[in-house]
Structure formats: structure tokens, C-alpha cells
PyMOL commands that place a pseudoatom at each C-alpha (Angstrom):
pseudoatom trace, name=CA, resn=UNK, resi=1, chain=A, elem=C, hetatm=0, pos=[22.338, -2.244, -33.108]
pseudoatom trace, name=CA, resn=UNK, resi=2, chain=A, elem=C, hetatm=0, pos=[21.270, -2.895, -36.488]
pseudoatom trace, name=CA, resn=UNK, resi=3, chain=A, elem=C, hetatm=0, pos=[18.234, -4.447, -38.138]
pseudoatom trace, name=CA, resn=UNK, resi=4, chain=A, elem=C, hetatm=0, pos=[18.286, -6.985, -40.602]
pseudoatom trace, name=CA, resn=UNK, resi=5, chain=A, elem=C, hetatm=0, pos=[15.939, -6.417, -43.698]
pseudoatom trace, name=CA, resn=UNK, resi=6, chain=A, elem=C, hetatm=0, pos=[15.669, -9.574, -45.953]
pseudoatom trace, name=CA, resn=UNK, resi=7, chain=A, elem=C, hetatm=0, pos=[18.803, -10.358, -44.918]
pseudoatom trace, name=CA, resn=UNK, resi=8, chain=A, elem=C, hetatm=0, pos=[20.739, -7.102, -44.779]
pseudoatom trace, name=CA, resn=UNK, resi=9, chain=A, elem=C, hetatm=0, pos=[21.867, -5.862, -42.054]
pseudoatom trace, name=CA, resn=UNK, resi=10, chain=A, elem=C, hetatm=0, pos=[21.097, -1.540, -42.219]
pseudoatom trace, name=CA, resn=UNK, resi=11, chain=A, elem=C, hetatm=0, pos=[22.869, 0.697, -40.058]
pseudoatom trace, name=CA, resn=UNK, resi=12, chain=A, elem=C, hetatm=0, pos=[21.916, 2.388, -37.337]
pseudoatom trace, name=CA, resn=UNK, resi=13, chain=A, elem=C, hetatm=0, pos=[23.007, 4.958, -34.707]
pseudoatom trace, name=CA, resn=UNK, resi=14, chain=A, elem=C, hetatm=0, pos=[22.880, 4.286, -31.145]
pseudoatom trace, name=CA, resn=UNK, resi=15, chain=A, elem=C, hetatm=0, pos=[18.959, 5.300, -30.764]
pseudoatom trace, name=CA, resn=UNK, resi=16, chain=A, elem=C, hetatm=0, pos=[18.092, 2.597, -33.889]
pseudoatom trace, name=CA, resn=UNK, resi=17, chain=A, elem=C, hetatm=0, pos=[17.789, 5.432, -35.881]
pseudoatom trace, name=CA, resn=UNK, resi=18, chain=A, elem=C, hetatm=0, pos=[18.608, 4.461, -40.062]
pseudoatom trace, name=CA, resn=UNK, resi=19, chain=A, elem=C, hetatm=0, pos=[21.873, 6.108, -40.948]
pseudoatom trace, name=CA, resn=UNK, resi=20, chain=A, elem=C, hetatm=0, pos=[20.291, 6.210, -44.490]
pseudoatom trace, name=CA, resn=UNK, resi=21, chain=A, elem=C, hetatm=0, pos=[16.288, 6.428, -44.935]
pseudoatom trace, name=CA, resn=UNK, resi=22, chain=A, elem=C, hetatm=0, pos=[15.183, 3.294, -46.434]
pseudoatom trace, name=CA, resn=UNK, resi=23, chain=A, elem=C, hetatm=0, pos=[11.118, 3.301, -47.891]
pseudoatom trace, name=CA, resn=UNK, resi=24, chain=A, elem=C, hetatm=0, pos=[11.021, -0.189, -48.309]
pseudoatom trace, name=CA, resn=UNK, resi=25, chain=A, elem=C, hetatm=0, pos=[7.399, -1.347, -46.244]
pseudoatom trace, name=CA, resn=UNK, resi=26, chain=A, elem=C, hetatm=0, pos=[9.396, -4.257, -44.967]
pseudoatom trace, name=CA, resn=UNK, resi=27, chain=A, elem=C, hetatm=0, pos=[12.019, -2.066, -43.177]
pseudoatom trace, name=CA, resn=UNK, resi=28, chain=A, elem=C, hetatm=0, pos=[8.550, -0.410, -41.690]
pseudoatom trace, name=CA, resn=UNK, resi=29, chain=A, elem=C, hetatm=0, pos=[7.552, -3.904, -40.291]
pseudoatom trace, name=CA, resn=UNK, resi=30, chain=A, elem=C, hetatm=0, pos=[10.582, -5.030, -38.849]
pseudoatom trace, name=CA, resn=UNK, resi=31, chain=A, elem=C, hetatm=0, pos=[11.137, -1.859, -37.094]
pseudoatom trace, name=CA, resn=UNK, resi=32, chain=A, elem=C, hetatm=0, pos=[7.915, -1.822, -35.539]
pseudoatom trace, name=CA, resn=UNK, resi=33, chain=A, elem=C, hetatm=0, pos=[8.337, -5.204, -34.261]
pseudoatom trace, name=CA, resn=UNK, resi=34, chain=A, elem=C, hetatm=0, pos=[11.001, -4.478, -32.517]
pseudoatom trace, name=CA, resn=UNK, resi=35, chain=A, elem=C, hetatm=0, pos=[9.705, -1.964, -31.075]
pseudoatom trace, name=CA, resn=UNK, resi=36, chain=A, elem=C, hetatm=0, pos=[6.627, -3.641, -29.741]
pseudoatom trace, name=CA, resn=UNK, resi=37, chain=A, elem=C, hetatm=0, pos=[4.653, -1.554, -32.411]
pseudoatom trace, name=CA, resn=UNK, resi=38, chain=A, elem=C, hetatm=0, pos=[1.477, -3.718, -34.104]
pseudoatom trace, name=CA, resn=UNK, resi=39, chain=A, elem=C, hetatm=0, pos=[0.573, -1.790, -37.213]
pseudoatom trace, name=CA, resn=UNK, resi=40, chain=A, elem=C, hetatm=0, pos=[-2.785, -0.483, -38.091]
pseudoatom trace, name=CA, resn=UNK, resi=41, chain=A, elem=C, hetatm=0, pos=[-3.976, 1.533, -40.718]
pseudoatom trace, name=CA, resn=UNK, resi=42, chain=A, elem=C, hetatm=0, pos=[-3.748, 5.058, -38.896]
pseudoatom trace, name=CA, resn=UNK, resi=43, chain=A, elem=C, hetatm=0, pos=[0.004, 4.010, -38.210]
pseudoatom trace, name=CA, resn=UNK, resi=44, chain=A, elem=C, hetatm=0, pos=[0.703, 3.362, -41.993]
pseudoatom trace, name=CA, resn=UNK, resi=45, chain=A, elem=C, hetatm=0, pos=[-1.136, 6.957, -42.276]
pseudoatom trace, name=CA, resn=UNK, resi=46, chain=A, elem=C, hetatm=0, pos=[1.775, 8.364, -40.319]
pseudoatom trace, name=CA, resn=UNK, resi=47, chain=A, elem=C, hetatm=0, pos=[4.529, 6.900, -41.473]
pseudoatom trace, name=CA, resn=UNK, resi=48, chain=A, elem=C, hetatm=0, pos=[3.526, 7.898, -44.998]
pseudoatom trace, name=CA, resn=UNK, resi=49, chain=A, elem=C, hetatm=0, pos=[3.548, 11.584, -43.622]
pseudoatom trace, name=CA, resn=UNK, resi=50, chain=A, elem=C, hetatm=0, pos=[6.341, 11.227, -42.637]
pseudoatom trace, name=CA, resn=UNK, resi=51, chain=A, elem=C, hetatm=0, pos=[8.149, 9.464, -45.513]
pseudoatom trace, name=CA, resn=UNK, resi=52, chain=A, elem=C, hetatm=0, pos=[6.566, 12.739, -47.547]
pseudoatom trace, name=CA, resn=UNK, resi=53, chain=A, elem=C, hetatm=0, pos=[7.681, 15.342, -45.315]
pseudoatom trace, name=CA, resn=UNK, resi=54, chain=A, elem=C, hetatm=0, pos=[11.266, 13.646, -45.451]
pseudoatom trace, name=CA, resn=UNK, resi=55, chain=A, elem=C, hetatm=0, pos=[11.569, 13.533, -48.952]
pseudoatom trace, name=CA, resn=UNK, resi=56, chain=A, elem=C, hetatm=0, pos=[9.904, 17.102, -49.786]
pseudoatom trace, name=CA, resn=UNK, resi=57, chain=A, elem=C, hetatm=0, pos=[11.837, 18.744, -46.844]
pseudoatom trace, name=CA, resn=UNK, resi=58, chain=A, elem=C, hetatm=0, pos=[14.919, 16.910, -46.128]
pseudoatom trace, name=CA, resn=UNK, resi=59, chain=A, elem=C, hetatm=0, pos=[13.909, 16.520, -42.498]
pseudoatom trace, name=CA, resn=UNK, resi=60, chain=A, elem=C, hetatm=0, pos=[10.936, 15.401, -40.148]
pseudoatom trace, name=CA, resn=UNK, resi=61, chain=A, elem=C, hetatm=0, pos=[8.232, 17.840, -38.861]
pseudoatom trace, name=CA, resn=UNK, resi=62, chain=A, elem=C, hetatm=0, pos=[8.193, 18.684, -35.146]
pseudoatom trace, name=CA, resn=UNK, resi=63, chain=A, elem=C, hetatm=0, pos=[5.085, 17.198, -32.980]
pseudoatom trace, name=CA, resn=UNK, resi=64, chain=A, elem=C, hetatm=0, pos=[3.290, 20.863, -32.592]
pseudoatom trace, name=CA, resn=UNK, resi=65, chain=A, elem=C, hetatm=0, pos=[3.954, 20.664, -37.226]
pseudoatom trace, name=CA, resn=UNK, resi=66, chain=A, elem=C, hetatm=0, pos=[2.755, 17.183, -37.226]
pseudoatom trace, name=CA, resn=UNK, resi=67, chain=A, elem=C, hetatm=0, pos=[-0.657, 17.357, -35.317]
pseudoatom trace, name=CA, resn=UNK, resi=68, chain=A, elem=C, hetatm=0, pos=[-1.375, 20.876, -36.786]
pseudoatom trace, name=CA, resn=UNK, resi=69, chain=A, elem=C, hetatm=0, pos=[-0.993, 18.952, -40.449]
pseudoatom trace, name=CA, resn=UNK, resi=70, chain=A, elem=C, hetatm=0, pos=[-3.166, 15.709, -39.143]
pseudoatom trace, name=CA, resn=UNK, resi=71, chain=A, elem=C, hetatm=0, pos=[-5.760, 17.852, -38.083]
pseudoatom trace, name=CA, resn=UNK, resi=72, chain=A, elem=C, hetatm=0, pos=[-6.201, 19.668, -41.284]
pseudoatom trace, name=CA, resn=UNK, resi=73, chain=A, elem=C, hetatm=0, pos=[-5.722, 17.022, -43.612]
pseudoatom trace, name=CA, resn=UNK, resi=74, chain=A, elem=C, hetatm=0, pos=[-7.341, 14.300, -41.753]
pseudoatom trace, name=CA, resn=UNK, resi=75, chain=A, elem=C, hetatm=0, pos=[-10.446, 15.771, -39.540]
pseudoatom trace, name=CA, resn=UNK, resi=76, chain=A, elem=C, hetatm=0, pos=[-12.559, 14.009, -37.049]
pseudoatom trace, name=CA, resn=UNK, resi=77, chain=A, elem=C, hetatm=0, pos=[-9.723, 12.499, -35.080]
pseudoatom trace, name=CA, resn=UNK, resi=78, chain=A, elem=C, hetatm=0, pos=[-7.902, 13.776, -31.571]
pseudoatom trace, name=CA, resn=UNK, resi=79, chain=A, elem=C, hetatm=0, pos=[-4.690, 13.825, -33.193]
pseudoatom trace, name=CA, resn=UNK, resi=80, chain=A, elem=C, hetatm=0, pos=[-2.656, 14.980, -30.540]
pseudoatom trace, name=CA, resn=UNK, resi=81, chain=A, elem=C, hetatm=0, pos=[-4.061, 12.026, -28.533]
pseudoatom trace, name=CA, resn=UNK, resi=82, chain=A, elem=C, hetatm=0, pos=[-3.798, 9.609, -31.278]
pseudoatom trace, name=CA, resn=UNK, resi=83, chain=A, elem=C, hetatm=0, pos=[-0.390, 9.942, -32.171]
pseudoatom trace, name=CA, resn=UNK, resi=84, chain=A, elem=C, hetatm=0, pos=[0.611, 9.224, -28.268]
pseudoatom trace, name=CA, resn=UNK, resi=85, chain=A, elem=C, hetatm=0, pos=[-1.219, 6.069, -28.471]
pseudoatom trace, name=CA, resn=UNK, resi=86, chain=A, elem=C, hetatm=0, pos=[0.208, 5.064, -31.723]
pseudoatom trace, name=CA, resn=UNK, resi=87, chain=A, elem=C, hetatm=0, pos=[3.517, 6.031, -31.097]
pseudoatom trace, name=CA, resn=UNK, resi=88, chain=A, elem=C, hetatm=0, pos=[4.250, 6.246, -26.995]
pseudoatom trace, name=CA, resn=UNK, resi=89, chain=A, elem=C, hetatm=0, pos=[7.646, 7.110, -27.030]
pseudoatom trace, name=CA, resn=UNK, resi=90, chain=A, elem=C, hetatm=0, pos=[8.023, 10.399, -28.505]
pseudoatom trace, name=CA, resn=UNK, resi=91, chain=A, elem=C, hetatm=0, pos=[5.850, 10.387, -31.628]
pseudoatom trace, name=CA, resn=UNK, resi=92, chain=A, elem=C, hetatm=0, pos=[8.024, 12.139, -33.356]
pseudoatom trace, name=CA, resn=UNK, resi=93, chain=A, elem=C, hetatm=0, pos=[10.703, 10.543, -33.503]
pseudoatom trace, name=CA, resn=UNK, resi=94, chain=A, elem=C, hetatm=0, pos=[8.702, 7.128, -32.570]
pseudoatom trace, name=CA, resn=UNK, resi=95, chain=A, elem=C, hetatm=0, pos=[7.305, 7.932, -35.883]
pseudoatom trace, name=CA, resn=UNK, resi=96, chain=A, elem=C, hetatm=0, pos=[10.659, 8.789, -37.527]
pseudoatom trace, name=CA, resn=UNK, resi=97, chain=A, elem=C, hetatm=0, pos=[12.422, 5.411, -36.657]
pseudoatom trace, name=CA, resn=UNK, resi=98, chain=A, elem=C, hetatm=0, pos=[9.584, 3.152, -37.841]
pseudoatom trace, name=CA, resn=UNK, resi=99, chain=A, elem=C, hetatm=0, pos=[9.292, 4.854, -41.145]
pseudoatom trace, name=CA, resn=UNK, resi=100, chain=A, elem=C, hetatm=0, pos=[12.631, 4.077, -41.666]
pseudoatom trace, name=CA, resn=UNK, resi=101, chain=A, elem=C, hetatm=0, pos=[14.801, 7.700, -41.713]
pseudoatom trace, name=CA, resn=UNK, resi=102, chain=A, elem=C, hetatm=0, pos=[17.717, 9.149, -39.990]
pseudoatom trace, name=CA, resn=UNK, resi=103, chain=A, elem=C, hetatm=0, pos=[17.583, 10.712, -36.507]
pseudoatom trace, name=CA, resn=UNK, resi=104, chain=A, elem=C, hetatm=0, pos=[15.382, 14.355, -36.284]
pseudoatom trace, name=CA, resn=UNK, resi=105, chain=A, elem=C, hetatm=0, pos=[17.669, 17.135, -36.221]
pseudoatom trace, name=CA, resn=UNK, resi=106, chain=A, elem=C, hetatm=0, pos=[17.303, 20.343, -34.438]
pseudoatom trace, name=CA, resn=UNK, resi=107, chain=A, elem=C, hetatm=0, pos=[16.686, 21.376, -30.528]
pseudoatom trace, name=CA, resn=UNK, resi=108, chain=A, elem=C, hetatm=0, pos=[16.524, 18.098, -28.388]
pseudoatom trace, name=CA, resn=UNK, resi=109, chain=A, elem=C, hetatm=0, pos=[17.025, 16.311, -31.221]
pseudoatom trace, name=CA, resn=UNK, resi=110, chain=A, elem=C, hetatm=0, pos=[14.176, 17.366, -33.148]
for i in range(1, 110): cmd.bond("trace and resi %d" % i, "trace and resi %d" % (i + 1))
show_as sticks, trace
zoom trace
């Protein structure tokens, strides 16, 4: 399964994951779409974080790493919550896919 992103067809594995991370913002929305994901604000918030995190880190953060971080540097919110809502299915690596990177590494997959 592969999406196709004005025109191109990127590869993916056999979760959807990228094979490659691509930061385009139209990658974003046609991922989302077909996942049944309608973007708001707080989701663009996440996928930035996670865009960040790729690129300074070489990987994604783990859910416990990722709510820790919202909390702190965006207060006021039920982040654990939130990203559930946002993301339902895993928000991890929910989170991951949309943004447009490769698979989470590490135990389970993350």
C-alpha cells in the first residue's frame, strides 16, 4: 500500500508506514485522510513534534516521552487524554504515520 502525493506514489511498509520521512504538509493531509483523521490545529501541533523529534533524534519519542514533553511545553491541556482523541490508534505511532516518517523502532515497535 502506497500513497500517492501529487502524483507520486511513496513507499510504504505493510503498516503505511513511509519507508523514507517525507515533510511535505501535503503528504500530512493525504495520510490523514486515509486514515479517517480531520486535521485541527492541536493535530498540526503534534505532528510538528514529531517532525522535530525525528530530525533532532533520528527516531520518534515513546507515548510516556511525548505527553511528559506536551505537558511542559504546552500547559493547560490533558495531554495524555488529548493525544488519544487526536490520534486513537496508538498515538504514537498514529502520530508517526501522519507526519509522514518511517515505522518507530524499539520494544513493540516503538
Amino acid at each position: 500500500m502506497g500513497y500517492v502525493v501529487n502524483g507520486v506514489e511513496l513507499e510504504t511498509d505493510d503498516e503505511g508506514f513511509l519507508l523514507e520521512p517525507d515533510y511535505g504538509e501535503e503528504v500530512v493531509k493525504v495520510i490523514a485522510a486515509a486514515e479517517g483523521i480531520a486535521l485541527t490545529d492541536d493535530h498540526w501541533t503534534v505532528i510538528q513534534y514529531m517532525r522535530d523529534k525525528y530530525k533532532d533524534e533520528g527516531h520518534t519519542p515513546n507515548f510516556r516521552a511525548m505527553t511528559k514533553d506536551f505537558d511542559q511545553e504546552h500547559p493547560g491541556k490533558d495531554w495524555k487524554k488529548l493525544l488519544y482523541v487526536l490520534f486513537p490508534m496508538q498515538p504514537n505511532r498514529q502520530s508517526a504515520r501522519i507526519a509522514g516518517l518511517p515505522k518507530p523502532f524499539g520494544k513493540a515497535g516503538y
